[in-house]
N, C-alpha and C positions, 0 to 999 in steps of 0.2 A: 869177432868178439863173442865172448860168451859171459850168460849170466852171474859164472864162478868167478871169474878176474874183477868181479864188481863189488864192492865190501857193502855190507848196510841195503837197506831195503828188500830184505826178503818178502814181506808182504808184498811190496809191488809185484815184485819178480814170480810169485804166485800167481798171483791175479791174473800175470800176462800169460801165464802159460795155459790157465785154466780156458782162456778167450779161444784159446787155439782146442786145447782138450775137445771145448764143448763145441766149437764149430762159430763160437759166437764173435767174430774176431771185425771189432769196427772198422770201416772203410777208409776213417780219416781221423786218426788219433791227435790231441795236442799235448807234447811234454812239454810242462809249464817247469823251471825249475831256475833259481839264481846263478850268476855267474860261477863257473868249477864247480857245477854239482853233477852230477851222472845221467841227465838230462840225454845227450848224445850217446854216451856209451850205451846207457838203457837201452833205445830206440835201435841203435845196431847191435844188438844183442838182441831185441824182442823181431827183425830183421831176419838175422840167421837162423834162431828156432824156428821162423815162419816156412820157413824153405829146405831146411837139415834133413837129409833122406833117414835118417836115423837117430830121428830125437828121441830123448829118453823123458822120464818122466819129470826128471829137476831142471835140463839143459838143452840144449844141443850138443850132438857128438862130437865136437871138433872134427872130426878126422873124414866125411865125406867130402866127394869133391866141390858140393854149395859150400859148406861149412870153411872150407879150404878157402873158396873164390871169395867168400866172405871176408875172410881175416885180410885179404889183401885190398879187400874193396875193388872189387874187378869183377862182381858177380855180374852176369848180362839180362839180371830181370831186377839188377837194382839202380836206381836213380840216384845220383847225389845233386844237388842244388843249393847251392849258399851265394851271399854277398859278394860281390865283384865292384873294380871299382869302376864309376861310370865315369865311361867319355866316348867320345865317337869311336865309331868302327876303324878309323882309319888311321886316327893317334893311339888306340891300342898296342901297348909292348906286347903282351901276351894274347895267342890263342888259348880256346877254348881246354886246348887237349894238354897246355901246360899250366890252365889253373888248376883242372882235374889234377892232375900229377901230382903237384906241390899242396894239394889239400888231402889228398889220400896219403900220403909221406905224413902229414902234419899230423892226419887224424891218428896215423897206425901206432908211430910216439907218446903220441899223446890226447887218447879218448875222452877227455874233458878239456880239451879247446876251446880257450874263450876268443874272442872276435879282437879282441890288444893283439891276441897274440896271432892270430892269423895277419891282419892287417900291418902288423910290424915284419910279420914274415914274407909280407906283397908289399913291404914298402909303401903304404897310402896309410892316408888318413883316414880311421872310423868313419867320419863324417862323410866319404868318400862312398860308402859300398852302397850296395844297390842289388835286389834281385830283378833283372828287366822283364819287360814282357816275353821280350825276345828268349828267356829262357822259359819260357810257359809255355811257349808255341814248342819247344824241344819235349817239355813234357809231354804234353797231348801228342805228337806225332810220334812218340817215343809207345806210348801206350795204345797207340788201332794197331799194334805188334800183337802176336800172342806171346805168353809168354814162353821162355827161350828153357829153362829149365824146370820150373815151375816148383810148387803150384801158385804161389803167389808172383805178381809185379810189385815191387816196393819203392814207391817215391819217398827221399828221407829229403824234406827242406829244413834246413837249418838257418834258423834264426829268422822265421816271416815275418817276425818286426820291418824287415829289410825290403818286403815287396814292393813295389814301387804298386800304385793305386790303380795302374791303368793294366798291370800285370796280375794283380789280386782279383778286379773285373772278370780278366781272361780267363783264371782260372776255376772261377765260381763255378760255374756247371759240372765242367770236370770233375771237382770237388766233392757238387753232392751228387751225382748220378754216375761215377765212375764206372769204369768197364768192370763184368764179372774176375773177380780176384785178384782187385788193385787193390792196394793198403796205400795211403798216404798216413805217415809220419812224420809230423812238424815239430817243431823241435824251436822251443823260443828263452826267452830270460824274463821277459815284461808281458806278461798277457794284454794288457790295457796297452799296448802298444801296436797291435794286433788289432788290423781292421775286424771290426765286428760281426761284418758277412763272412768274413774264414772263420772264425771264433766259433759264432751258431752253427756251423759244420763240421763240428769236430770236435771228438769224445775227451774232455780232457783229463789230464792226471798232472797232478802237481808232485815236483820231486823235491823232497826238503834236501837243504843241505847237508854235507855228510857231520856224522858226531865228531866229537871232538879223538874219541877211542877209536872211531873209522880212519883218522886218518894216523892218528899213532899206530894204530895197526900195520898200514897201509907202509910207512918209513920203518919200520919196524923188522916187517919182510924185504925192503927192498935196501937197506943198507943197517946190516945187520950189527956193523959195528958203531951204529950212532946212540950216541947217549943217549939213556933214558929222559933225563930233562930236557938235552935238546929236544927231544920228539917232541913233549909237552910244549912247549916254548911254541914251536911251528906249529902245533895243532890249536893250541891258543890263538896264537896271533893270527891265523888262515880262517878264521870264522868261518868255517865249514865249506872254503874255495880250495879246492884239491888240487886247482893249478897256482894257487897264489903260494899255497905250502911249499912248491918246487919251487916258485922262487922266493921266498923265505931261507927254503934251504940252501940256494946259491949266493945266499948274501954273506959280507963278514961281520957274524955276529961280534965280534969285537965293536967294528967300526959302529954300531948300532948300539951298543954300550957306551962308549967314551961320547958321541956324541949328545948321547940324554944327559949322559954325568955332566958335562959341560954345562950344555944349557940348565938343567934344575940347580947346576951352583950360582951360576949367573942370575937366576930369577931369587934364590934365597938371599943373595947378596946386595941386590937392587941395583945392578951393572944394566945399565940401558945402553950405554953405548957398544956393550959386546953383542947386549942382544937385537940391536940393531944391524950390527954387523955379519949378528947368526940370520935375519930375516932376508936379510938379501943371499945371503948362500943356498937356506932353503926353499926361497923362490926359484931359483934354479934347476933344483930337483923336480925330477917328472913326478906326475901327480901322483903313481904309484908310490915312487918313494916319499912323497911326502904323506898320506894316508899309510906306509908300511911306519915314518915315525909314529904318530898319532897313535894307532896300534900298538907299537911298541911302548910306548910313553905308559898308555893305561895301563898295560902288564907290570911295569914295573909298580905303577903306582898301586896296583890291586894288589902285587904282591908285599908292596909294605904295609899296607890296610891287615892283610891276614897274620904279617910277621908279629904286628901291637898285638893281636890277639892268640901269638903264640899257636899259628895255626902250623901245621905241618908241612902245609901244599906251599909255601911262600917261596922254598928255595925254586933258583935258577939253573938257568944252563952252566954259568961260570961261575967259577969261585968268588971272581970279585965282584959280579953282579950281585952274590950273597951277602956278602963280605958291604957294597954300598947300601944295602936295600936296611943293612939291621942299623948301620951308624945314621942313614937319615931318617927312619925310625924315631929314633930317639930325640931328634929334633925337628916333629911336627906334629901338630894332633891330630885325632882321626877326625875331626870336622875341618881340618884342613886339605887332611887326604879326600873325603870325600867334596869340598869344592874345587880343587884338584883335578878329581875326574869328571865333575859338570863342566870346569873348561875345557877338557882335553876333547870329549865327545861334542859337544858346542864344536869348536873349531876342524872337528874331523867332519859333523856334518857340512859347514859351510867350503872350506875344500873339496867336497865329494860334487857337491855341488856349481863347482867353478867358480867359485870366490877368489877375488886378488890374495894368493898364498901368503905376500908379503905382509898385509894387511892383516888377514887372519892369524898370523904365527904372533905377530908383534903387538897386537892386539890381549892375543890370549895370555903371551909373556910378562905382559904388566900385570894383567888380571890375577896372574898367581904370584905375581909382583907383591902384587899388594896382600895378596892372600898373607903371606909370608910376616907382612909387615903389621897384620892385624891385632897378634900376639901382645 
């Protein structure tokens, strides 16, 4: 990974490079940053320059053989350590040397990896993973090595949220007194999630989400024949998650259309019994897609907010998504629209949250029920 394939945060990517320039390079970094942000890619990027027989002044060279062992994740002075799911040694499906595999594979695809998508790709549940002691004792023994290529050893933990309390202990000293030209690099989503004895050991840097133009950029170069609005639309609706974009972009925007058109006729109409029938269907849906509704929901409704006011930015991805946003336009006001989007945000927080979907959807659908009915 290099700092080029990374869009947005050149300032950071500065910064990191200057640590190294000036010799000033902390022992135990923490990248603070929200789900699909650059969090990971950063860290294995600031990784590579640490070690690139021939870095230059903006990068790493790609092309030495660390930079090389790098890209594949197979460098032998670098650590990977993330969440596993716990259970005894002896009901284990997988050895060590086939999670390593299947998360370097994961990472190489896709360098903003969020933990959905690992844990769907291991088959467990979230609530399942775990960093063990058992892998701290691998660190520390991993490290009275010298290193193999040098000049640095690079421990990259992903997600300490994950440490289990008695493997956080273990690692404390190592942490602050590591061996001459160890870097540890943590790599989280929830700082406050994060015991606090790793926290006070470790320089942190928070990485904001990417822009909304970072990732229009970003679909831009890599499916060059996608519509301009689509790009908009996905870079809207991904609030600055660079892996929710990609699946954004795997959805059928159609179906995510007829769907809102549906329900917002039902709630204008004061049809309870369909949209009771719509509540139970969207209890169904995993949580992402029902937060990808929500999301979708407000885009439309922000773009009918800008269409009364004759704004420019209103159109969509489809014609008929254009073609619904000006005819329901014209039959709501903008203090409808905007109580509209206090329910829709209302009920995206309490799903996000693990509120009964059913509850939540059905709830909010009367509430613009009645909106509707205010007039």
């Amino acid at each position: 990974m290099q700092f080029a394939k990374i869009p947005d945060h050149y300032a950071f990517k500065n910064a990191l490079i200057r640590m190294v320039a000036t010799d000033k390079v902390a022992h135990a970094q923490l990248f603070i940053g929200p789900t699909g942000s650059a969090n990971l890619a950063l860290a294995l990027a600031f990784a590579t320059y640490l070690n690139c027989s021939s870095s230059k002044e903006t990068d790493s060279c790609g092309n030495c053989f660390s930079c090389a062992s790098m890209g594949k994740l197979t460098h032998p002075d670098l650590q990977l350590v993330f969440p596993k799911k716990t259970s005894s040694a002896i009901l284990e499906p997988k050895s060590d040397g086939n999670y390593l595999e299947i998360f370097r594979n994961l990472v190489k695809k896709n360098p903003f990896l969020t933990l959905e998508e690992w844990a769907t790709a291991m088959h467990f549940d979230r609530k399942q993973c775990q960093i063990s002691k058992k892998e701290v004792g691998k660190i520390i023994q991993q490290l009275s090595l010298k290193p193999f290529m040098g000049p640095y050893k690079v421990v990259c933990i992903w997600l300490p949220e994950y440490l289990h309390h008695t493997a956080a202990n273990a690692l404390l000293k190592t942490l602050e007194e590591p061996p001459p030209y160890t870097v540890f690099l943590l790599i989280g989503c929830n700082s406050e999630k994060i015991l606090p004895t790793i926290r006070s050991r470790a320089q942190h840097h928070v990485i904001p989400p990417f822009s909304e133009e970072a990732i229009e950029q970003i679909f831009r170069n890599i499916y060059s024949d996608l519509d301009g609005h689509r790009c908009k639309e996905i870079a809207f609706l991904a609030q600055g998650n660079l892996s929710k974009a990609f699946q954004l972009f795997e959805q059928n925007l159609e179906e995510n259309f007829d769907y809102f058109s549906q329900w917002i006729r039902c709630c204008y109409s004061g049809n309870l019994i369909k949209l009771v029938a719509q509540s139970e269907i969207f209890y169904k849906l995993s949580i992402e897609a029902q937060k990808n509704f929500f999301t979708y929901a407000l885009q439309m409704s922000r773009a009918t907010l800008l269409g009364k006011f004759n704004d420019p930015l209103f159109q969509m991805g489809l014609p008929a998504e254009t073609t619904f946003i000006k005819k329901f336009g014209l039959n709501v006001t903008i203090n409808q629209l905007k109580e509209i989007i206090t329910q829709l945000m209302q009920a995206y927080y309490y799903v996000e949250r693990n509120g009964n979907a059913k509850m939540v959807y059905l709830h909010m659908s009367i509430q613009i029920t009645n909106v509707f009915a205010s007039v």
